[in-house]
TORVEX-166046 format. One record per residue (C-alpha): residue in three letters; x, y, z. Coordinates in Angstrom, 2 decimals, padded with zeros to 5 digits, always signed. Layout:
N
(ALA,(X,Y,Z)),
...
This chain:
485
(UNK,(+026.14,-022.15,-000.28)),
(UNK,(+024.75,-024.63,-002.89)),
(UNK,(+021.08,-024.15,-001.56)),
(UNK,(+021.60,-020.50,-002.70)),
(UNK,(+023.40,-021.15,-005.49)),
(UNK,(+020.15,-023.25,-006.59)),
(UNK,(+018.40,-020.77,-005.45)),
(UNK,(+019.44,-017.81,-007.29)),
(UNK,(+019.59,-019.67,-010.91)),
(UNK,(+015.55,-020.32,-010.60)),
(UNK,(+013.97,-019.19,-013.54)),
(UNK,(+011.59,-015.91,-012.91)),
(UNK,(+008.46,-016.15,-011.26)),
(UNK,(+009.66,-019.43,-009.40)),
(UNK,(+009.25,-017.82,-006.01)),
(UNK,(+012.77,-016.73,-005.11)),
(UNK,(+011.40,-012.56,-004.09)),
(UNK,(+009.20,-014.69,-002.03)),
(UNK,(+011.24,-016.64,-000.06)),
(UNK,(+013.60,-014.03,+000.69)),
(UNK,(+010.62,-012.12,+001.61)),
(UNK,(+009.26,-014.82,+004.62)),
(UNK,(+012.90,-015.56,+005.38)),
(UNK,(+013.49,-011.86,+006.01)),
(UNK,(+010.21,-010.94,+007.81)),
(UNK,(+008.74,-009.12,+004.86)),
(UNK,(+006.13,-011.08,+004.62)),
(UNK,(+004.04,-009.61,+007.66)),
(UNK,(-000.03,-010.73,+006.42)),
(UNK,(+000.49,-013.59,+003.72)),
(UNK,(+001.67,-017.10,+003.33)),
(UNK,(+001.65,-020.66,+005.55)),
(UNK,(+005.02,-021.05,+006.90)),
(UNK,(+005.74,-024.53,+007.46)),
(UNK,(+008.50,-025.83,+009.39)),
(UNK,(+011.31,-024.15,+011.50)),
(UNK,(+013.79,-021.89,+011.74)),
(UNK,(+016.65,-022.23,+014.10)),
(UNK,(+020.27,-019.98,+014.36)),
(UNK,(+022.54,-020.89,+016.72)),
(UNK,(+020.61,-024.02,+018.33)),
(UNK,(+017.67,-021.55,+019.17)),
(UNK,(+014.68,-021.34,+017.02)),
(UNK,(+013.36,-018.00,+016.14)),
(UNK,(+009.75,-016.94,+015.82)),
(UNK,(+008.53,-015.00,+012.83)),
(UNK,(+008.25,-012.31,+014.20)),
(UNK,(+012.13,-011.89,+014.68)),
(UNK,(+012.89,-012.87,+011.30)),
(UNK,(+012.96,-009.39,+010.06)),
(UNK,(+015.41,-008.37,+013.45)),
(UNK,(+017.68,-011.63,+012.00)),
(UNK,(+017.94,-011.43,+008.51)),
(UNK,(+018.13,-009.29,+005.67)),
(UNK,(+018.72,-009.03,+001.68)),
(UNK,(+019.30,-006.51,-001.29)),
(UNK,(+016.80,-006.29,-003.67)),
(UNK,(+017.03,-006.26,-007.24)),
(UNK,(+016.27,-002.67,-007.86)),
(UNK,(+018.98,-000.27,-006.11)),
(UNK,(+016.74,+002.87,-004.86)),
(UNK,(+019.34,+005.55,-003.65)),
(UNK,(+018.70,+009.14,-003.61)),
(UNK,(+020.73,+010.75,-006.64)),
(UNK,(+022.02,+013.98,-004.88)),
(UNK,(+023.65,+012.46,-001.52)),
(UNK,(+027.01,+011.13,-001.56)),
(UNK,(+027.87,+007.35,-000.70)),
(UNK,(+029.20,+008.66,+002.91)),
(UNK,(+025.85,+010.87,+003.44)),
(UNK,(+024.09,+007.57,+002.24)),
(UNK,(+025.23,+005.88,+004.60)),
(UNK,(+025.38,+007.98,+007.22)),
(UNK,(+021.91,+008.52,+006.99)),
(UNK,(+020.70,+005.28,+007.31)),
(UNK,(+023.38,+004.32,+010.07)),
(UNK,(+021.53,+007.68,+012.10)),
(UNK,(+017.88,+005.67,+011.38)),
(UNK,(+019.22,+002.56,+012.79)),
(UNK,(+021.03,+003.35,+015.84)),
(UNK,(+020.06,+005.13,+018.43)),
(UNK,(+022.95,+006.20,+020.68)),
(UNK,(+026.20,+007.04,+019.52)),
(UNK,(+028.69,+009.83,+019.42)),
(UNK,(+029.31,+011.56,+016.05)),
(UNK,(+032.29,+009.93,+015.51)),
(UNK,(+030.99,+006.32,+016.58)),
(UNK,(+028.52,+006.48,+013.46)),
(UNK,(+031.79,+007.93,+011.07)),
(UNK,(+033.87,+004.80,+012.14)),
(UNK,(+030.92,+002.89,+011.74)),
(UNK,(+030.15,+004.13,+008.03)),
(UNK,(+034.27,+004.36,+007.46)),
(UNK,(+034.51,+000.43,+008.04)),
(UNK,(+031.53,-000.76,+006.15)),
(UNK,(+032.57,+001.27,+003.13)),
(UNK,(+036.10,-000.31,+003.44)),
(UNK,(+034.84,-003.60,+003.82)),
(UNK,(+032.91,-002.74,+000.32)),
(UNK,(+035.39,-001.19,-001.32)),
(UNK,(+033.67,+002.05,-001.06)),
(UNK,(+036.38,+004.33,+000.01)),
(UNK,(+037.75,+005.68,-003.12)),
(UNK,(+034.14,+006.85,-004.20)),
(UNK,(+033.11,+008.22,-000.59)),
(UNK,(+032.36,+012.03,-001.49)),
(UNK,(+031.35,+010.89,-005.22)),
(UNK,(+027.25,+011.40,-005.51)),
(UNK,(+025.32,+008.31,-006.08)),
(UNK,(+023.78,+009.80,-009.06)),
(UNK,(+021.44,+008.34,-011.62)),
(UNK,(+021.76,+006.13,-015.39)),
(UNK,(+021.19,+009.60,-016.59)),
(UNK,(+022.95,+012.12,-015.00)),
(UNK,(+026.37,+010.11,-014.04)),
(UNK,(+027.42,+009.41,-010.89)),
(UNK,(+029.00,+005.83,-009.34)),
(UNK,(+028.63,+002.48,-011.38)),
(UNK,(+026.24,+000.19,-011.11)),
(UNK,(+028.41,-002.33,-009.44)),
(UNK,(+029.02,+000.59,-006.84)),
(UNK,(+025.39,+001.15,-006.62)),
(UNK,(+025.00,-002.55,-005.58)),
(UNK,(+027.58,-002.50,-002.99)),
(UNK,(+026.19,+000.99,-001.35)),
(UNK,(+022.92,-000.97,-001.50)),
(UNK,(+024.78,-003.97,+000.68)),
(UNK,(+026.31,-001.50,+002.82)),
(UNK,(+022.95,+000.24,+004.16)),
(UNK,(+021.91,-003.50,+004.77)),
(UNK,(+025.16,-004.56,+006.95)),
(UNK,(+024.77,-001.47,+008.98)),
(UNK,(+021.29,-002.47,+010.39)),
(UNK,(+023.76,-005.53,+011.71)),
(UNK,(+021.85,-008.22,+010.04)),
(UNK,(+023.52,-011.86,+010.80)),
(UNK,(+022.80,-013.01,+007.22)),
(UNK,(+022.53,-011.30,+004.02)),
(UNK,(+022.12,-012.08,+000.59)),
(UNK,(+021.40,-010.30,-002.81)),
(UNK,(+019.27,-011.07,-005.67)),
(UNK,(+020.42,-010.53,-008.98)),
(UNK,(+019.29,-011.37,-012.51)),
(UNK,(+020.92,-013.42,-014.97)),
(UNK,(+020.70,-013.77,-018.89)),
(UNK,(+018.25,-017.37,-019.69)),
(UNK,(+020.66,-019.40,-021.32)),
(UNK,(+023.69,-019.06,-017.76)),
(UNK,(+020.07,-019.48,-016.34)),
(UNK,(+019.42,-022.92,-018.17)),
(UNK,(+023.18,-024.22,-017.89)),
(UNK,(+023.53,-022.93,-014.60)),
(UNK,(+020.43,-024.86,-013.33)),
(UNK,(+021.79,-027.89,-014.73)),
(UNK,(+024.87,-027.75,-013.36)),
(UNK,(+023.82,-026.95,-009.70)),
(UNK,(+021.36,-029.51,-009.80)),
(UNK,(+024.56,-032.18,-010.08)),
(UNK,(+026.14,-030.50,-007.29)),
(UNK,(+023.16,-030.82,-005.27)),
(UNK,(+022.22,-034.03,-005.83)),
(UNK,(+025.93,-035.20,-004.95)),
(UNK,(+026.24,-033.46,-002.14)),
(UNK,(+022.73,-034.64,-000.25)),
(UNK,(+024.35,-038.24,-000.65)),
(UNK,(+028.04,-036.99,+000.46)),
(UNK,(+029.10,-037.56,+004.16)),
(UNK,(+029.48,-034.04,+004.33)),
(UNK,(+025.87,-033.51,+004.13)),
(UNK,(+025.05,-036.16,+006.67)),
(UNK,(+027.52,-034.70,+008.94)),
(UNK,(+026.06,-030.69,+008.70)),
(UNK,(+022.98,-032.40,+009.59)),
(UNK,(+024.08,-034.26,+012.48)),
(UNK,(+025.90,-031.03,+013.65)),
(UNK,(+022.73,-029.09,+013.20)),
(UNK,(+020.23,-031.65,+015.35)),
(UNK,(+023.00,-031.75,+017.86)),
(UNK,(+023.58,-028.23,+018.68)),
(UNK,(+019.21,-027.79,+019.18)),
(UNK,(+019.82,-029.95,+021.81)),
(UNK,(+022.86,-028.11,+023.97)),
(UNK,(+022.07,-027.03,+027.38)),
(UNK,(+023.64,-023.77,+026.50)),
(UNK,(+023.55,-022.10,+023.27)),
(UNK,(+024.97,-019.40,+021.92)),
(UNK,(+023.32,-015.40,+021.75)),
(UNK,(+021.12,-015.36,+018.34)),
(UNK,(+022.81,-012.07,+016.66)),
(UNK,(+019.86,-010.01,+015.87)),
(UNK,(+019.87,-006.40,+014.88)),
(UNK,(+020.26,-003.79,+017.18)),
(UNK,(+017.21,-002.99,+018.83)),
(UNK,(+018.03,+000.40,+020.37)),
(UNK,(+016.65,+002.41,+016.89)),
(UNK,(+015.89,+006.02,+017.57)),
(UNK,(+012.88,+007.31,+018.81)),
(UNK,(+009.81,+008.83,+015.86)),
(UNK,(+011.30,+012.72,+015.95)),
(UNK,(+014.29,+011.67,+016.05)),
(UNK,(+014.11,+009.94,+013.20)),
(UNK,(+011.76,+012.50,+011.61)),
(UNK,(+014.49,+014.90,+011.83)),
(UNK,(+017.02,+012.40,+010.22)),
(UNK,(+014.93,+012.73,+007.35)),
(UNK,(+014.03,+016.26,+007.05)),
(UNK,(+017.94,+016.98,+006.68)),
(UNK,(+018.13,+014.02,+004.04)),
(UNK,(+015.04,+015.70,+002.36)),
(UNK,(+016.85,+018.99,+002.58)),
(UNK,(+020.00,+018.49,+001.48)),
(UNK,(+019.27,+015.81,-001.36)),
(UNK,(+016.85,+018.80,-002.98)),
(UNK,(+019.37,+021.67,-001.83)),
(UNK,(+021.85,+019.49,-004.28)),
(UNK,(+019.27,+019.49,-007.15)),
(UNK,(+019.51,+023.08,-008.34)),
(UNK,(+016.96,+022.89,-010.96)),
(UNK,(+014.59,+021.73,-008.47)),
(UNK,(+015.31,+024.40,-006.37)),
(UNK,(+014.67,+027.31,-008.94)),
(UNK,(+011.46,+025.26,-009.94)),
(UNK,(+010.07,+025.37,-006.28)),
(UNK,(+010.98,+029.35,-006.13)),
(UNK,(+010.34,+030.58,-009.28)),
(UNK,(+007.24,+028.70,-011.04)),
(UNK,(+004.65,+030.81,-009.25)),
(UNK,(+006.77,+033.96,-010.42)),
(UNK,(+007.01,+032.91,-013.64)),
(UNK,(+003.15,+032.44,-013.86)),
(UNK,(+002.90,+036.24,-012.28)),
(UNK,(+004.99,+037.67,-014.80)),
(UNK,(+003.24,+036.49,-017.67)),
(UNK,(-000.28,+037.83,-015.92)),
(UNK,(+001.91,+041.38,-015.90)),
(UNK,(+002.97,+040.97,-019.45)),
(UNK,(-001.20,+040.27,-020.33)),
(UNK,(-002.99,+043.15,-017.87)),
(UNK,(+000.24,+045.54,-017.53)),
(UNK,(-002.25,+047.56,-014.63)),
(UNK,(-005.65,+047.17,-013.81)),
(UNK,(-007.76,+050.39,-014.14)),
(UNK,(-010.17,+052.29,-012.21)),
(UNK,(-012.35,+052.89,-014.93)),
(UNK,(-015.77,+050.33,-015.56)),
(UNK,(-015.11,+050.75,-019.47)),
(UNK,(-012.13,+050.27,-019.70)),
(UNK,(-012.05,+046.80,-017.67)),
(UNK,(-011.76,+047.45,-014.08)),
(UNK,(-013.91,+044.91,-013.06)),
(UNK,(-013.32,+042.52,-015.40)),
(UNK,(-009.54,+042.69,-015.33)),
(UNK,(-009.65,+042.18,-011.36)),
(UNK,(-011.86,+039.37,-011.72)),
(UNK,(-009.64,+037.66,-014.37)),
(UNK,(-006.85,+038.19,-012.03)),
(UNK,(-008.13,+036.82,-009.04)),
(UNK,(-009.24,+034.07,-011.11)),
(UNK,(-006.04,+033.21,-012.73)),
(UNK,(-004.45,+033.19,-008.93)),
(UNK,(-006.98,+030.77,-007.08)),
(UNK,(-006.54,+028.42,-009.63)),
(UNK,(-002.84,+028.73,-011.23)),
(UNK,(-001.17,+028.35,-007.29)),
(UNK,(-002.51,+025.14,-006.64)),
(UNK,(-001.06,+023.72,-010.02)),
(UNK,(+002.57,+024.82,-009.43)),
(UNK,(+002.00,+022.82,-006.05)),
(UNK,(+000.87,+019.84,-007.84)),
(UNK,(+003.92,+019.90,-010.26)),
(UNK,(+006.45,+019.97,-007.22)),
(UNK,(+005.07,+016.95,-005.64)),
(UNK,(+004.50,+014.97,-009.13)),
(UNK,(+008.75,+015.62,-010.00)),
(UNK,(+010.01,+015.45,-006.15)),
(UNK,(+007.71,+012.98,-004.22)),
(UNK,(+008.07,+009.70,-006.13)),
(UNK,(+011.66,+008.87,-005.76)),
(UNK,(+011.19,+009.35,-001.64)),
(UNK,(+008.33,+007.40,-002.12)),
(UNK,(+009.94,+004.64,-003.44)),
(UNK,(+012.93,+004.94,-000.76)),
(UNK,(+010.48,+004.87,+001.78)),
(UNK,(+008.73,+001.72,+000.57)),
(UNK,(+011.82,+000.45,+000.62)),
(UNK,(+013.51,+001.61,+003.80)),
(UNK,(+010.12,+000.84,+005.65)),
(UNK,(+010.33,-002.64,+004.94)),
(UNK,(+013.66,-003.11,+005.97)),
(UNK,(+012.30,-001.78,+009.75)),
(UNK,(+014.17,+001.38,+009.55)),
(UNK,(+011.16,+003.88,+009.67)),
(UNK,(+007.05,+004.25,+008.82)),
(UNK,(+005.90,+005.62,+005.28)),
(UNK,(+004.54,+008.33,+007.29)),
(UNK,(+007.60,+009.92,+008.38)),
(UNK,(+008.97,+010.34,+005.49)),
(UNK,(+005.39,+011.58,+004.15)),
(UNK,(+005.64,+014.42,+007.14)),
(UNK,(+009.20,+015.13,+006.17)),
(UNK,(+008.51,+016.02,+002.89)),
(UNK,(+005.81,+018.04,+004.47)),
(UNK,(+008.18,+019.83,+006.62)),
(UNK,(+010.64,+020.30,+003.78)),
(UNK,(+007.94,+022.22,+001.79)),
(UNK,(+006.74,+025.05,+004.52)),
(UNK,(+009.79,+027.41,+003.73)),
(UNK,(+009.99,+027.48,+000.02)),
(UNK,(+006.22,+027.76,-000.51)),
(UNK,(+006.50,+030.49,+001.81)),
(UNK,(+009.39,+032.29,-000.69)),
(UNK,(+008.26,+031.43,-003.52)),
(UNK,(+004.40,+032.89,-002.36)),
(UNK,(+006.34,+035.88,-001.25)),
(UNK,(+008.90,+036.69,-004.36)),
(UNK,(+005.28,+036.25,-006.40)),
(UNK,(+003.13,+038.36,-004.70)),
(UNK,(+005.57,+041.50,-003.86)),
(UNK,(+006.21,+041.53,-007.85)),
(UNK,(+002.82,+041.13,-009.16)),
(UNK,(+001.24,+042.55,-006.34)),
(UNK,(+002.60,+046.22,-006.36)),
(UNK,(+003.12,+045.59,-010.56)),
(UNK,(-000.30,+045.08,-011.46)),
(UNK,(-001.70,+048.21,-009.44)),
(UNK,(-003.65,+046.18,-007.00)),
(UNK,(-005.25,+047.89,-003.59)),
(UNK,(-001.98,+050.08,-002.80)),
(UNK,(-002.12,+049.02,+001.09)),
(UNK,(+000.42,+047.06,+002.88)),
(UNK,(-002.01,+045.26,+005.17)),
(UNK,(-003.68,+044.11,+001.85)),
(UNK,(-000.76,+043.21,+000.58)),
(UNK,(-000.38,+040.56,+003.45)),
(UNK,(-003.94,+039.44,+003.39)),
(UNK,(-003.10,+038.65,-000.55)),
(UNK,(+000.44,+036.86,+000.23)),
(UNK,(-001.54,+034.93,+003.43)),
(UNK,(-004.30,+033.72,+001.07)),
(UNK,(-002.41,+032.31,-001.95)),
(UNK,(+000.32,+030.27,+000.39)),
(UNK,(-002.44,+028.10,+001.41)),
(UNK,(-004.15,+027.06,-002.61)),
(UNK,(-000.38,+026.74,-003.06)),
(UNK,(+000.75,+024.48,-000.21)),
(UNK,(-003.44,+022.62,-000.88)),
(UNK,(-002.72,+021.98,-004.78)),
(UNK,(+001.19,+019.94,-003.12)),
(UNK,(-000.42,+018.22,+000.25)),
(UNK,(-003.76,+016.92,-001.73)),
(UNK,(-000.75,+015.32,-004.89)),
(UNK,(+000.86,+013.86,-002.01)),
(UNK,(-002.38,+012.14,-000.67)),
(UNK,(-003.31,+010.77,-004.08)),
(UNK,(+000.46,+009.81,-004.39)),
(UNK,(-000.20,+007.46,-001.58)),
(UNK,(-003.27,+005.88,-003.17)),
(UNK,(-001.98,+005.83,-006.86)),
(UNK,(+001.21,+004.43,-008.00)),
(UNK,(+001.07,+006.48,-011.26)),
(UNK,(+001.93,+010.54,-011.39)),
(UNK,(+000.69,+011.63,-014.82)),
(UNK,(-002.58,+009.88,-013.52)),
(UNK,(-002.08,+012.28,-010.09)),
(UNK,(-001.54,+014.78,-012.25)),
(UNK,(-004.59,+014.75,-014.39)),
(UNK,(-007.17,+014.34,-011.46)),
(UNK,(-005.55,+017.20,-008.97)),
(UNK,(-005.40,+019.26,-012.39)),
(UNK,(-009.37,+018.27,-012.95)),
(UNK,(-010.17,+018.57,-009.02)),
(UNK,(-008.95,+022.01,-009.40)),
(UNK,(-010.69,+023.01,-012.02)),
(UNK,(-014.13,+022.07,-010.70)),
(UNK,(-013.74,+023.41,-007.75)),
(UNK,(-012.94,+026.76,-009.62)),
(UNK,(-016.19,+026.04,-011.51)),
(UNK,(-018.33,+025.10,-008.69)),
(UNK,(-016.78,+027.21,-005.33)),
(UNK,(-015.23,+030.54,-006.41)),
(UNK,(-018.04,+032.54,-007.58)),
(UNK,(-015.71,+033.81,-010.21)),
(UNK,(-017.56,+031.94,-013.12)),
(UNK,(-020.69,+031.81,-012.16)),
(UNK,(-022.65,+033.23,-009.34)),
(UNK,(-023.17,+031.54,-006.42)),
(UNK,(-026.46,+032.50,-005.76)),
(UNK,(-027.58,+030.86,-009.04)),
(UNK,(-025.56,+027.62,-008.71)),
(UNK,(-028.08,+024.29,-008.11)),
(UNK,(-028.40,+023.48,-004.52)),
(UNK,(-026.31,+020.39,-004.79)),
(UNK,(-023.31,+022.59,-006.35)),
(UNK,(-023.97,+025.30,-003.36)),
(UNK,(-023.51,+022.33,-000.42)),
(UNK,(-020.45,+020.67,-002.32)),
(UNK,(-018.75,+024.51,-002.86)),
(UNK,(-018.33,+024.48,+000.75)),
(UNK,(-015.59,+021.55,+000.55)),
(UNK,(-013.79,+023.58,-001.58)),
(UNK,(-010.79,+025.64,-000.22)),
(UNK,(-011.69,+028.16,-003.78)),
(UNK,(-014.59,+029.50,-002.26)),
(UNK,(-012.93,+030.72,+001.39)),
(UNK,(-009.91,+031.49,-000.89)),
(UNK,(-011.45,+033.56,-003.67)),
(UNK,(-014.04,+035.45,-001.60)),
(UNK,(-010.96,+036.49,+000.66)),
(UNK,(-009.11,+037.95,-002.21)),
(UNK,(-012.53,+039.75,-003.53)),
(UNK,(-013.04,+041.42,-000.15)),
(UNK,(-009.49,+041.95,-000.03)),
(UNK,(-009.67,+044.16,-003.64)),
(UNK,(-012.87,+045.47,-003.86)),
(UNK,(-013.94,+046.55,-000.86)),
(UNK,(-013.35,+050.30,-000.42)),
(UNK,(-012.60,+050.35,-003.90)),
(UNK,(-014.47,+053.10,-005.97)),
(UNK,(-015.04,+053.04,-010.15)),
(UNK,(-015.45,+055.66,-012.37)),
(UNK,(-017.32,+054.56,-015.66)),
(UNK,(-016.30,+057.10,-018.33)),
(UNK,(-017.19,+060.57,-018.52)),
(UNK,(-019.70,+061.55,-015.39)),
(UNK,(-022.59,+061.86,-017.50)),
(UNK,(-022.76,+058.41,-018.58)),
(UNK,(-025.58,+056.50,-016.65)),
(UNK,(-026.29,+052.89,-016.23)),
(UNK,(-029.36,+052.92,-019.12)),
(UNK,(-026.69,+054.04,-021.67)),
(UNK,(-024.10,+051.35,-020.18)),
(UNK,(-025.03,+048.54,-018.06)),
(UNK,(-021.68,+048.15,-017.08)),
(UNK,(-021.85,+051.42,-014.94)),
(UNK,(-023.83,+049.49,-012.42)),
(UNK,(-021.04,+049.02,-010.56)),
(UNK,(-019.38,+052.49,-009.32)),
(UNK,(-018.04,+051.12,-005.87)),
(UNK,(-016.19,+048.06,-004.87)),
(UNK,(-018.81,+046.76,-002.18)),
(UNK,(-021.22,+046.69,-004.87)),
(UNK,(-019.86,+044.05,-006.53)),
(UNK,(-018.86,+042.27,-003.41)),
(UNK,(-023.01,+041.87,-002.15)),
(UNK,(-023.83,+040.95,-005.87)),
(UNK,(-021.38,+037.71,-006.31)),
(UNK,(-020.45,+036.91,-002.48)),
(UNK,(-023.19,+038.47,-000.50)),
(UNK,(-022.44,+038.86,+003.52)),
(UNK,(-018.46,+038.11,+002.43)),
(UNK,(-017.18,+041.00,+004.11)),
(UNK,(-018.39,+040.13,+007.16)),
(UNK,(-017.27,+036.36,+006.84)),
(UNK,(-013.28,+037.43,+006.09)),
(UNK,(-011.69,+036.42,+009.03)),
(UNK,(-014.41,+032.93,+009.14)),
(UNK,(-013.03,+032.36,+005.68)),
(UNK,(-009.63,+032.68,+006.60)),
(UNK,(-009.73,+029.98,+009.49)),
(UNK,(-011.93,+027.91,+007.41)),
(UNK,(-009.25,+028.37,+004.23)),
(UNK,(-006.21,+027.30,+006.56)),
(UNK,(-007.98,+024.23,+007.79)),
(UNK,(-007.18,+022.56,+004.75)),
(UNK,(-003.74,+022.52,+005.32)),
(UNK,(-003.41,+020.04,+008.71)),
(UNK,(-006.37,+018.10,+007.69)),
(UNK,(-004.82,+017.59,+004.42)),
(UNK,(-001.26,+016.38,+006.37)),
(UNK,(-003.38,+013.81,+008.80)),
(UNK,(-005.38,+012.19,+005.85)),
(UNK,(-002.03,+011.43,+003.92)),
(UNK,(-000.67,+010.16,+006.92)),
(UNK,(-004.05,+008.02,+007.35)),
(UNK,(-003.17,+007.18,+003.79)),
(UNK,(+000.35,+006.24,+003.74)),
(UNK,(-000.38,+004.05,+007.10)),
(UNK,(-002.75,+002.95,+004.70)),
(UNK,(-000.32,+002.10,+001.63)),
(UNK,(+001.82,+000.30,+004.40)),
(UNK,(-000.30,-002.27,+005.25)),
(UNK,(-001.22,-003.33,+001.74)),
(UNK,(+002.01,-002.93,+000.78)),
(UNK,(+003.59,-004.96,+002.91)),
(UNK,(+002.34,-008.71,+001.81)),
């Protein structure tokens, strides 16, 4: 007790994080250890400090929308393997009894903004999620003002020095040396071992994912409705495109198409930049403590997204589809939904790559924004032609999902389409615009052979998607090892 009463009065920056961290296995890549370790008369390698030991950290990282029992159960279900539903409820029952956690069970953990349990309850859920990985020792960390700091210091520095001269001190010692030396020694309590298997423990997290975001209604309508909202105001601007040249058939279609390769990928982006962080910081966390990889929780997340991209793709494109007068054809219709879910799902899965590399999201946020925007500029054909582009800006466009994306959605609208260009007698000397009267026209002048290519550019467009998913997991494998020290 006094060494961590010593201990915890240090002033900051004196090493205390640190020697929590090598005592509790946290420190996998860094440091000389020097000396031993022994519990019970048997002396541990370090290796199985992080199965002996473990400690609350300063900062308590809970997930806002999950109450303290769901909390709890959660991580109990990441732990331990085996168990009957009712083994893990007594097991989460007594720990939050032992805490005095009871009363605030089905209360949500909540935030310093938005309400929710105290601080000191915060703490003790913190402890809680420790003590049911069965750790044999556990301390906390806390912070103090500087001047208990200061008088503190003093005063455990008496009480130190008096007790290394007491008998009671020579005495532990004796104890200690003695019981290394038994022929039989006491089991070393480490933690259980028998921690469930990687999709089992990817589906534990899936349903936390789920069901902390299900809780977060404003998330929700943000994940379903943003693309909408974007679509709407496109209606509000266009109304319905035309068939006539003159009166901006072309144009109109092109401004469209335009506006939907490159607005998707941002509502992705904003998704990940609000929602990812906080698991992110869980799972640097959680990891640590042995209970999963970074990974999983990356490919939960991942999981999580798949059915409300899906919605919100669809509740976009059957309103601004049909609205805006687009190629009145059901298969077309599909081809249009098919080909936005993917710049939509790109613009989330490439935020959650740079999430792994970058600790800051505003600074995600400006380079997927500017990403997106040059690939607009360099792959889609939409602002300039391709056929004109330099030759390094033609080999790079084909690393850009825009150009599969946009010359889908070109062949999708303009092919079969026909244009009338004011009254019949107008010819392309008075108007240069009449040079386009049918929809293929325009295809073979900005995406020549494209028709041909739509079903290549569809496999080539969804291809993004799972090599997107492996390099964040690359990534976040990545982030673990320099993470941990």
């Amino acid at each position: 007790p006094c060494i961590f009463a010593s201990f915890s009065c240090r002033p900051p920056g004196s090493g205390k994080t640190t020697l929590l961290d090598a005592m509790s296995g946290r420190l996998r890549r860094t440091g000389t250890f020097l000396g031993e370790v022994y519990v019970n008369g048997q002396e541990l390698r370090r290796e199985q400090f992080q199965d002996c030991f473990s400690y609350v950290q300063q900062s308590d990282t809970l997930l806002s929308n999950l109450t303290v029992r769901e909390t709890l159960g959660y991580t109990a279900l990441l732990a331990i393997r085996r168990g009957s539903p009712g083994f893990f409820q007594k097991k989460v029952e007594a720990v939050m009894a032992e805490l005095s956690l009871s009363h605030v069970a089905d209360r949500l953990i909540g935030n310093y903004n938005l309400g929710g349990i105290s601080s000191g309850e915060r703490r003790r859920v913190s402890i809680a999620a420790q003590l049911l990985q069965d750790p044999m020792d556990l301390t906390s960390v806390d912070t103090q003002s500087k001047e208990r700091e200061i008088e503190t210091y003093k005063r455990v520095q008496m009480i130190e020095s008096a007790y290394k001269t007491s008998a009671i001190c020579h005495k532990t010692l004796e104890n200690i040396e003695r019981t290394k030396n038994l022929k039989t020694l006491p089991m070393v309590p480490f933690k259980t071992k028998d921690s469930p298997g990687v999709l089992a423990k990817l589906g534990v997290l899936l349903r936390r994912v789920m069901r902390n975001l299900l809780r977060n209604k404003l998330a929700v309508m943000m994940r379903l409705l943003q693309n909408l909202a974007m679509g709407l105001f496109l209606i509000l601007c266009v109304l319905r495109v035309q068939s006539d040249v003159l009166k901006g058939a072309i144009q109109d279609r092109v401004g469209l198409l335009y506006q939907f390769v490159g607005a998707t990928p941002y509502t992705g982006m904003l998704n990940a930049v609000n929602l990812f962080p906080v698991l992110r910081a869980v799972s640097d966390q959680e990891s640590q403590d042995g209970l999963y990889q970074k990974w999983q929780m990356l490919l939960a997340y991942v999981l999580h997204v798949f059915p409300f991209s899906v919605v919100s793709t669809m509740l976009f494109s059957s309103v601004s589809y049909w609205t805006l007068n687009l190629y009145p054809e059901v298969a077309r219709f599909g081809y249009f939904s098919a080909a936005l879910l993917v710049p939509h799902l790109i613009g989330e899965f490439l935020t959650l790559v740079l999430l792994g590399m970058v600790q800051n999201p505003n600074i995600v946020n400006s380079v997927v924004a500017l990403l997106c925007i040059a690939g607009m500029l360099i792959g889609s054909g939409l602002v300039r032609n391709a056929q004109e582009m330099p030759i390094p800006f033609k080999i790079i466009s084909y690393i850009t999902f825009q150009k599969y994306c946009s010359e889908i959605l070109v062949v999708n609208e303009f092919n079969g389409q026909n244009f009338t260009c004011g009254s019949s007698n107008v010819s392309v000397t008075i108007n240069p615009m009449c040079a386009f009267t049918e929809g293929i026209q325009f295809i073979e002048k900005t995406s020549p052979g494209a028709t041909s290519r739509f079903t290549t550019n569809f496999l080539a467009l969804y291809t993004f998607i799972p090599v997107l998913v492996v390099l964040g997991i690359v990534v976040f494998k990545i982030r673990d090892h320099f993470i941990s020290r």
